[in-house]
C-alpha positions in Angstrom: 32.8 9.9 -44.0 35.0 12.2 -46.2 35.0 16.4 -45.2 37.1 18.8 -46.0 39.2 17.1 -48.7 41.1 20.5 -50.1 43.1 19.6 -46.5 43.7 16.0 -46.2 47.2 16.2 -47.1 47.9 17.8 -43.9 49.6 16.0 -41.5 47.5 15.4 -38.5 47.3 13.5 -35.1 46.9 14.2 -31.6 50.6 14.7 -31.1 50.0 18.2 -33.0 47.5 19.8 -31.2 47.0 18.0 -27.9 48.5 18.5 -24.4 51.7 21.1 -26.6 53.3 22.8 -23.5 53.7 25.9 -25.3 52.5 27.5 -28.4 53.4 29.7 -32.0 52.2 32.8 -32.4 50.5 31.0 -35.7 48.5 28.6 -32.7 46.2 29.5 -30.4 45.9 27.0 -26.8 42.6 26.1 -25.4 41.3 24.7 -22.0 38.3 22.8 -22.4 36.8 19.6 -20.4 40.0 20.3 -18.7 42.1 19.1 -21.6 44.8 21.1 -22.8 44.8 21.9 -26.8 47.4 23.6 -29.3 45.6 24.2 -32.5 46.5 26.1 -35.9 44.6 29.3 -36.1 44.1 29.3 -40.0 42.5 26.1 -39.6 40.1 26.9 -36.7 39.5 30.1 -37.8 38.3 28.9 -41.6 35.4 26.5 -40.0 34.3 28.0 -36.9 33.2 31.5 -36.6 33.0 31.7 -33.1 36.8 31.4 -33.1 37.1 33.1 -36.2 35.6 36.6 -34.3 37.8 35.4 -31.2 41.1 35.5 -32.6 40.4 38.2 -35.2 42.0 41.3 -32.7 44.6 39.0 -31.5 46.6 37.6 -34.8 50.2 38.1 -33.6 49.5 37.1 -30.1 50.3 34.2 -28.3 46.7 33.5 -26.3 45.7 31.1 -23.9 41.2 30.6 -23.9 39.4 28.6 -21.2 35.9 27.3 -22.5 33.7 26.8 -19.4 30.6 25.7 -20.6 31.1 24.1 -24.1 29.1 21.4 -25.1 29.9 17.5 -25.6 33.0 15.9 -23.8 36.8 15.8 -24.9 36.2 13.5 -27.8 33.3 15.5 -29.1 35.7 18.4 -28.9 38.3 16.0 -30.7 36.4 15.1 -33.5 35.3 18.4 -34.4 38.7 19.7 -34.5 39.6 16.8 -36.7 37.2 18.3 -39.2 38.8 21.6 -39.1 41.8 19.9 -40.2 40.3 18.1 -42.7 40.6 14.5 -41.6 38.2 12.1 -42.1 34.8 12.2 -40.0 33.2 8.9 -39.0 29.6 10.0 -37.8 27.8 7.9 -35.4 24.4 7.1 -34.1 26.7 7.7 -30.4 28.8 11.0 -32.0 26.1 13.1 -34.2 24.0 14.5 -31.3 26.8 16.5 -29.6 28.4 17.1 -32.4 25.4 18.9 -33.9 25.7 21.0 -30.1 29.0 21.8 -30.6 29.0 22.8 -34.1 25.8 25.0 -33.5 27.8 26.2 -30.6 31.1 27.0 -32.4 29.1 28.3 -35.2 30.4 26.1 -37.8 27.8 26.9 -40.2 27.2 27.2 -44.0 26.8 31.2 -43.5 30.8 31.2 -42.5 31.8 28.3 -44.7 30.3 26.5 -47.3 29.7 22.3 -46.5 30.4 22.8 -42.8 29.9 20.8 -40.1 26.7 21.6 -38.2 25.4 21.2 -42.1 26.8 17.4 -42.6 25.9 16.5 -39.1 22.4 17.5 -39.0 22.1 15.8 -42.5 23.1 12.5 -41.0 20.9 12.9 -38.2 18.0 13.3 -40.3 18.7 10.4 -42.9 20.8 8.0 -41.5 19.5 8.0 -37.7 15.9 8.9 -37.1 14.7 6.4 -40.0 15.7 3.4 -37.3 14.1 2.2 -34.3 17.6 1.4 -32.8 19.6 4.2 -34.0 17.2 6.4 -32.9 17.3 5.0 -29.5 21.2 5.2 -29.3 20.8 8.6 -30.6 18.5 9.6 -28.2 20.0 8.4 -25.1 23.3 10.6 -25.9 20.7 13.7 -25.3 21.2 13.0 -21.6 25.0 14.9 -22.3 24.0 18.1 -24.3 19.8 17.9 -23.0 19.4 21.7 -23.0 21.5 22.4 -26.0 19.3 19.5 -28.0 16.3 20.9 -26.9 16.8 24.2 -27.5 17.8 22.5 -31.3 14.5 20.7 -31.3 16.6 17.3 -31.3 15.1 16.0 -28.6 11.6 16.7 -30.3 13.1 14.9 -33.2 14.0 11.9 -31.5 10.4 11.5 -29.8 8.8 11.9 -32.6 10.3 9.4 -34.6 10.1 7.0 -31.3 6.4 7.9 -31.2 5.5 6.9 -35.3 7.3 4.2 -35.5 5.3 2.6 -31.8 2.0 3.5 -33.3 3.1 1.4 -36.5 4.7 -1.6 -34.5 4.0 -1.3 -30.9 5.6 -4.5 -30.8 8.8 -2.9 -30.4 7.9 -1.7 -27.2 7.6 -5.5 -25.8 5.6 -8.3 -26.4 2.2 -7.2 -23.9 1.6 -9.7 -20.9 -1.7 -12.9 -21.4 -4.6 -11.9 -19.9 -6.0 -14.5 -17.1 -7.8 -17.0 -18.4 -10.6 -18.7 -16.2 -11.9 -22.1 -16.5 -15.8 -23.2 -16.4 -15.8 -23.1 -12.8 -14.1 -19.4 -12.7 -10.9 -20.5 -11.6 -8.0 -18.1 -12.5 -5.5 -20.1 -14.5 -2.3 -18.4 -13.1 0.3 -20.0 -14.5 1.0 -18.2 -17.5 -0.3 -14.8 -16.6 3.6 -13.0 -16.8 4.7 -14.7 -19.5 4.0 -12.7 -23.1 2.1 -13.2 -25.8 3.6 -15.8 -27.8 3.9 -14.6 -31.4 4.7 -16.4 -34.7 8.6 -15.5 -34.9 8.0 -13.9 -38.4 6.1 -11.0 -37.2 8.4 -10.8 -33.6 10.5 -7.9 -33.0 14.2 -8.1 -32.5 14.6 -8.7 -29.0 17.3 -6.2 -28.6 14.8 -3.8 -30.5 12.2 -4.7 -27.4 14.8 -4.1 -24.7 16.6 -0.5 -26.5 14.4 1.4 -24.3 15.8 0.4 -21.5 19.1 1.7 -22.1 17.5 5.4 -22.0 17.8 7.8 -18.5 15.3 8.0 -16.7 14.3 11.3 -17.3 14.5 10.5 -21.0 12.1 7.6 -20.8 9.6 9.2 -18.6 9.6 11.6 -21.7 8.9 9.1 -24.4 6.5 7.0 -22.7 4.6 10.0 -21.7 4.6 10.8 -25.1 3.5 7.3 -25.7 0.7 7.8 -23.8 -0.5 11.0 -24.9 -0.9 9.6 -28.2 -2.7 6.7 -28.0 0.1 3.9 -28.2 -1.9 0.5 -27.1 -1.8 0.3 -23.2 -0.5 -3.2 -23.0 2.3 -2.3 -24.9 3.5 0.5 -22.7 2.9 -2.1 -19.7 5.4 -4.2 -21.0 8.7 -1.8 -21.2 7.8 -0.2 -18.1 7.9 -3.4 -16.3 11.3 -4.7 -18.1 12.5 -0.8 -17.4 11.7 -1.4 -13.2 13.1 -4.8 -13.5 16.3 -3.2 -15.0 16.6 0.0 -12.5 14.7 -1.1 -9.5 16.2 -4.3 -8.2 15.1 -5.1 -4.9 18.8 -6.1 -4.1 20.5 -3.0 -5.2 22.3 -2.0 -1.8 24.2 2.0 -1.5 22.3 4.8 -0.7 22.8 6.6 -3.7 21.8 3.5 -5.7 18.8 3.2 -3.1 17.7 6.9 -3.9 18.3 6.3 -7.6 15.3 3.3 -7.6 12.7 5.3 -5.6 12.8 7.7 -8.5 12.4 4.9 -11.1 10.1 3.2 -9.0 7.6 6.2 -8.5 8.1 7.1 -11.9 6.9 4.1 -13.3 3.7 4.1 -11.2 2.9 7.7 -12.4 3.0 5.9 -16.2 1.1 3.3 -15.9 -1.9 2.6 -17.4 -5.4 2.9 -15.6 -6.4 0.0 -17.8 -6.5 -3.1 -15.8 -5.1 -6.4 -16.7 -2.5 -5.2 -19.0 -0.6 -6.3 -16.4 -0.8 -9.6 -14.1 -1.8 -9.2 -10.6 1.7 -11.0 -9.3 4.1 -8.5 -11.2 1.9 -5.4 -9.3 2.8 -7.0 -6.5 6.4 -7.1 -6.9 6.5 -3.3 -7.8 4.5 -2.8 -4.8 7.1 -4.5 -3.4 9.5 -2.2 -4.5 8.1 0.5 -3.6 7.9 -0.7 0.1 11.8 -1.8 0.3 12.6 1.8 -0.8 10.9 4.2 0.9 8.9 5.0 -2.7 5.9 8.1 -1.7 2.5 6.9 0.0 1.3 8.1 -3.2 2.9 6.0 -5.2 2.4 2.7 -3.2 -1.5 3.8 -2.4 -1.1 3.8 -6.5 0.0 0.2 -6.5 -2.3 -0.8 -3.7 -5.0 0.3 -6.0 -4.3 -1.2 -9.2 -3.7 -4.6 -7.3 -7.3 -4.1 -5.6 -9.0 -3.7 -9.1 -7.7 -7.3 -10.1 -7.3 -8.8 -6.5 -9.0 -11.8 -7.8 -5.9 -12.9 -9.9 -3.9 -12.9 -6.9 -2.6 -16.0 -4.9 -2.0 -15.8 -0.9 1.8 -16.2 -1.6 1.3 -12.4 -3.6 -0.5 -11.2 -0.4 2.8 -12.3 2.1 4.3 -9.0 2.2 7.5 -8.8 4.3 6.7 -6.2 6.8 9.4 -3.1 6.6 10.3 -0.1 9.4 8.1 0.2 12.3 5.9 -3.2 11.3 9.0 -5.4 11.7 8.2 -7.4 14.2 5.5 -9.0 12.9 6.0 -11.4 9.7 3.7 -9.6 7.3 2.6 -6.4 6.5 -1.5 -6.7 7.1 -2.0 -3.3 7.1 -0.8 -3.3 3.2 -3.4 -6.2 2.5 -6.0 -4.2 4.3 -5.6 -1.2 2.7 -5.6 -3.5 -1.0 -8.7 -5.0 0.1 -10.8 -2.0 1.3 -9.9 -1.2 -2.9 -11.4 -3.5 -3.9 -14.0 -3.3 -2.2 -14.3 -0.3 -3.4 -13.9 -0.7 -6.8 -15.6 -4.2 -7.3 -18.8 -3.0 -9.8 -19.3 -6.4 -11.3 -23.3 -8.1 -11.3 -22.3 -11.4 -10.7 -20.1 -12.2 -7.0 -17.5 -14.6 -9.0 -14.7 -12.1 -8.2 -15.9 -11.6 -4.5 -16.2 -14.9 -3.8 -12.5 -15.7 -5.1 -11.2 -12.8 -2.6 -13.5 -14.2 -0.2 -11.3 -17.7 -0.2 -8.1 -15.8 -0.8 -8.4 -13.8 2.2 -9.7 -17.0 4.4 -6.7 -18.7 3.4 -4.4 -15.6 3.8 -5.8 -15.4 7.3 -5.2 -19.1 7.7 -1.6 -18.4 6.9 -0.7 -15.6 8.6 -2.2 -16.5 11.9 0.6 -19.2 12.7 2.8 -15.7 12.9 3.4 -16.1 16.9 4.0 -11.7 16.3 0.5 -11.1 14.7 -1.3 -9.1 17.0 -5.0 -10.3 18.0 -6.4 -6.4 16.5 -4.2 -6.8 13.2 -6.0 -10.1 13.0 -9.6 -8.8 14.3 -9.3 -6.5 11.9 -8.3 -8.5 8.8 -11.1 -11.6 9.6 -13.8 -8.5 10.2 -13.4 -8.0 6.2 -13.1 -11.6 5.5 -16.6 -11.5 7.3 -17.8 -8.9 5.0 -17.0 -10.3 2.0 -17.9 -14.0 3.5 -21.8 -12.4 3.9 -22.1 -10.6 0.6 -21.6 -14.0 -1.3 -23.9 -15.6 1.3 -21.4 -18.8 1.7 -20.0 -20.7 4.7 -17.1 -19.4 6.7 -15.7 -22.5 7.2 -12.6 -21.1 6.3 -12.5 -17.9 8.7 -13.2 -20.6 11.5 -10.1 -22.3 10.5 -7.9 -19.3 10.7 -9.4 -18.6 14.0 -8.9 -22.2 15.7 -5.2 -21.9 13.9 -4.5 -18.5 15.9 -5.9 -19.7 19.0 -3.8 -23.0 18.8 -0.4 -20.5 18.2 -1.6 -18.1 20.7 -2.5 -20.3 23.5 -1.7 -17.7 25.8 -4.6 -15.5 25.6 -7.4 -14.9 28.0 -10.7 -16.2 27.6 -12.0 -12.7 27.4 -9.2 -12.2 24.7 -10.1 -15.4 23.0 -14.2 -13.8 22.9 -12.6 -10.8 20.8 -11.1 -13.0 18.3 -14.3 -15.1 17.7 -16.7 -11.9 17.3 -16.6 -11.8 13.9 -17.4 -15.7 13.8 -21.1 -16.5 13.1 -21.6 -20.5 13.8 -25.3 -19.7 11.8 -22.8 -19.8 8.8 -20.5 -22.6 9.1 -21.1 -26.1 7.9 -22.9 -28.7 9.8 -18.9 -30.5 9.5 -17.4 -27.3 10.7 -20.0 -26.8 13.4 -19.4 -30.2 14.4 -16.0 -29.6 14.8 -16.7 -26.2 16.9 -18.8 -27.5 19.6 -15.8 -30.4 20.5 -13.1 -27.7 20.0 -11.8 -26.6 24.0 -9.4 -24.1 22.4 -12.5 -21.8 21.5 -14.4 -19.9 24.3 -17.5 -21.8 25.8 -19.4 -19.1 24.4 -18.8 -20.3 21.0 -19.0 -23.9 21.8 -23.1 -23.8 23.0 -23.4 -21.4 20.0 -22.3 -23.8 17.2 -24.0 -26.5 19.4 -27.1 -25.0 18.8 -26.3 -23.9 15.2 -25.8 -28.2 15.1 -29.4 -28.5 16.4 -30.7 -25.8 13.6 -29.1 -28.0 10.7 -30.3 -31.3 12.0 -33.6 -29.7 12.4 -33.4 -28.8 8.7 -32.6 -32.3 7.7 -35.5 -33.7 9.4 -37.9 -30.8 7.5 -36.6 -31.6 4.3 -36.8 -35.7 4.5 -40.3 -34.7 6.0 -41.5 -32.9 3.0 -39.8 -35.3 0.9 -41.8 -38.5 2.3 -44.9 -37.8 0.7 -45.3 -35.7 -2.0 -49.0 -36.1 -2.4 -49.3 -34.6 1.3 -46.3 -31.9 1.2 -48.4 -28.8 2.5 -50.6 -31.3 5.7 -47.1 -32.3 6.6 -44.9 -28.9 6.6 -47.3 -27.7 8.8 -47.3 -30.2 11.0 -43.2 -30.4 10.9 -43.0 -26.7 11.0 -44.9 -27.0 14.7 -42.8 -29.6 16.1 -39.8 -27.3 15.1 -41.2 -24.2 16.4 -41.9 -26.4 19.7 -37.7 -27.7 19.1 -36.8 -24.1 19.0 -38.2 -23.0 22.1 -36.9 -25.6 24.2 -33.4 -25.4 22.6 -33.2 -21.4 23.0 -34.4 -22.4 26.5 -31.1 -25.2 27.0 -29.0 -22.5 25.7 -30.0 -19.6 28.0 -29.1 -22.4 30.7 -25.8 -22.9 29.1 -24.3 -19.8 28.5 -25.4 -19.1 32.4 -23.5 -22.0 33.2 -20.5 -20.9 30.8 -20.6 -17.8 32.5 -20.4 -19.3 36.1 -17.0 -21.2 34.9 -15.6 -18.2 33.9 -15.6 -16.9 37.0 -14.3 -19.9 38.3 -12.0 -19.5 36.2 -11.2 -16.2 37.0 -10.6 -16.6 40.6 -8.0 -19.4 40.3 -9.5 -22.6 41.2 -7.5 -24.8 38.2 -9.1 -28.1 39.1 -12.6 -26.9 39.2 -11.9 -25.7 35.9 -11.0 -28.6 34.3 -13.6 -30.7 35.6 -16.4 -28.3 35.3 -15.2 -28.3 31.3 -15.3 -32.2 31.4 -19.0 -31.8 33.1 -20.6 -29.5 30.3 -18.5 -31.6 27.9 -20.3 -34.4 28.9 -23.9 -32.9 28.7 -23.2 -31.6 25.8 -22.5 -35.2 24.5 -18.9 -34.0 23.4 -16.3 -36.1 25.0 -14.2 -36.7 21.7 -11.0 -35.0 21.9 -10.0 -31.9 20.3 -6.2 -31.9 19.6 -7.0 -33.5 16.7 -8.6 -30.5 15.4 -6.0 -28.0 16.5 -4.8 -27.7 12.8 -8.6 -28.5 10.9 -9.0 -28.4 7.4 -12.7 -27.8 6.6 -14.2 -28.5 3.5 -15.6 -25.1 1.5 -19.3 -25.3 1.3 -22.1 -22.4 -0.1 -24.7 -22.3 2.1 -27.7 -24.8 1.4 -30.2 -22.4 2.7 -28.8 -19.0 0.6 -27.7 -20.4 -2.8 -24.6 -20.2 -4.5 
């Protein structure tokens, strides 16, 4: 671009004017950006009225100016002095921002001289650079150099506002917004897919490099635009999108240097202050990894209560390998962070307001299997796992199914932690209730020597209870024509059943309770062949090593529904 062409025969390059030792009385130097400048007075003084009122008192002096606190850098300063000579401007998306600063601040307006350069630079702006999505962008970001002097210009407004109409036309440029799960007939999460985008017909996608420009901006920049965003309605899955590209960008879990380090806790917290309340507008797993994120560094208990949140409003997306936290800081020593988990699941228990239990039963399994998992941690801690199986109990109950799979997790711990007490060994099977496991799983319990005899004469009986309901129900089934003569007669004999086996039990649990002290005082052989005895009047002699690692099938209870 062409200014100034009454002077364009004059000789000019940087040889003239830059880094001259001394100067003429008809020059004036300059310090600025700590760059040492010899210009032309005439020149400077015909296009910038700051240094035309400067230099007026001073015209046969030889004067040396130091500008502290002028705006742009050294090539800013460069190419502004270029115009004053007359030489050719090239005006640039990168350029035209602190140019505009530094004309405004030199006063090189159209009140001193007539088609100046604050006039041809804001023009640009205006015409050439807001009308783009990228240019706009690129114009934007160089804000960061001259904010307060843009502001105070209302540039920075300028730049939002054409950010902001051009999103609410084609949110697309934002980023393609992540698929929503999808569940099959049976309510099964299909997964798979879930962080991937949208996939659009490539006539109506974006330019990729339009999708990513955001990126590029400061921090403090974007938090401005997509807060702007938000303010005024821009689709939620949209805004989603760039802020997870923008954290995958600045928040790398593998950025090392404390600076760097310091530098992604604010991106990190910043990007959980922006996003949307909406759920699902972004998958369960890619919460998770700016959860993790905000563990690794150090991000606010706000923010990661914030994440822990949003995760517990869609928990049922998630997949156990989500819920495998590394632990971090005091928590080291054991694998995983179950406090974190704990904390996600009381939110969503909190937050669960659906009718049907679809959702809890899905966390209900996820949590079994987490449990199931975690407990072959030798460094998990029998409370961290009391704790943890008391809510998988919870949720187990509300959905009126089995617990097959919290009886897993228990037998898995007690295998890995074979060191514990039998008193220890109680604590970990409270939460279990052998009422609720599966004649297979109950089966299994009452052969199983690593759980307390306790347990074993409960799930012994809870045997007894399901065979009794297998005889009631082929009972009732024998003879329709009869059904009500014969349930009352069945329902006698199983009263009489009842009786005697609460009766054996009582005798049991006095006999468990006379091995335990046994136990207790030492005597190792009397232990192992009192075990043998009850084993054997229990009628469970089959080892139980081969159940140390069981896999029971998942069953809802017959007698509470689905």
């Amino acid at each position: 671009m062409m200014a100034n062409k009454e002077n364009t025969n004059i000789p000019f390059s940087s040889s003239n004017w830059y880094r001259k030792p001394t100067a003429t009385l008809s020059e004036v130097r300059f310090q600025i950006h700590g760059e040492q400048y010899c210009l032309d007075r005439k020149f400077l003084t015909a296009k910038s009225g700051k240094f035309a009122a400067l230099l007026k008192d001073h015209k046969n002096e030889e004067l040396a100016y130091t500008f502290k606190n002028i705006p742009g850098d050294p090539t800013t300063f460069e190419l502004a002095m270029k115009f004053c000579y007359g030489r050719e401007l090239n005006l640039t998306a990168v350029n035209v921002v602190p140019l505009i600063c530094l004309a405004f601040y030199l006063d090189m307006t159209e009140d001193h001289c007539k088609g100046n350069l604050l006039n041809i630079a804001l023009c640009f702006f205006y015409s050439k650079i807001l009308p783009t999505w990228n240019e706009a962008v690129k114009a934007f970001q160089t804000t960061e150099l001259v904010f307060d002097e843009a502001s105070h210009l209302g540039l920075v407004d300028s730049c939002l506002e054409s950010l902001l109409s051009k999103a609410r036309l084609s949110p697309h440029l934002l980023g393609e917004p992540f698929k929503k799960p999808t569940h099959s007939d049976d309510g099964v999460s299909n997964k798979n897919d879930d962080s991937k985008p949208n996939a659009r017909k490539k006539l109506f996608a974006p330019n990729q490099r339009a999708s990513e420009a955001l990126t590029s901006l400061s921090l403090r920049l974007y938090d401005l635009t997509i807060s702007n965003m938000v303010q005024n309605g821009v689709h939620p899955e949209y805004i989603a999108a760039s802020l997870y590209k923008y954290s995958k960008k600045w928040a790398n879990v593998d950025i090392v240097g404390e600076e760097a380090v310091k530098d992604c806790k604010e991106v990190i917290e910043t990007i959980e202050k922006l996003l949307p309340d909406e759920t699902e507008v972004i998958p369960c797993k890619l919460l998770f990894e700016m959860l993790q994120a905000a563990i690794v560094f150090q991000a606010s208990p706000s923010c990661r209560y914030g994440f822990e949140t949003r995760i517990g409003k869609q928990l049922k997306e998630a997949a156990v390998e989500d819920l495998l936290i590394p632990s971090q800081g005091y928590a080291a020593e054991m694998q995983f962070d179950t406090a974190c988990v704990k904390r996600i699941l009381k939110n969503f228990y909190a937050n669960y307001t659906s009718s049907d239990n679809v959702g809890m039963i899905k966390v209900a399994e996820l949590i079994e299997d987490f449990l199931s998992t975690i407990a072959r941690d030798a460094n998990l801690t029998k409370d961290s796992f009391i704790s943890l199986s008391a809510l998988s109990v919870a949720t187990s109950i509300e959905t009126k199914r089995y617990s097959d799979g919290l009886y897993r997790a228990i037998n898995i711990y007690l295998d890995k932690h074979n060191y514990l007490t039998e008193s220890e060994k109680e604590e970990v099977c409270q939460g279990l209730d052998c009422s609720r496991l599966s004649p297979e799983a109950c089966t299994h319990a009452a052969q199983n020597s690593l759980l307390p005899l306790r347990v074993v004469v409960q799930a012994l009986f809870a045997s007894q209870l399901h065979l009794r309901d297998v005889i009631t129900t082929r009972a009732e089934d024998s003879d329709n024509g009869s059904r009500k003569e014969d349930s009352i007669v069945v329902s006698d004999v199983t009263d009489d059943a009842r009786i005697e086996m609460e009766n054996r039990v009582i005798e049991l649990e006095n006999e468990c309770d006379r091995m335990k002290k046994q136990i207790q005082g030492g005597v190792a052989k009397e232990k192992n062949s009192t075990w043998k005895a009850l084993k054997r009047k229990l009628g469970c002699m089959s080892s139980s090593h081969a159940y140390t690692d069981c896999q029971v099938k998942k069953k809802v209870h017959p007698r509470n529904g689905a």
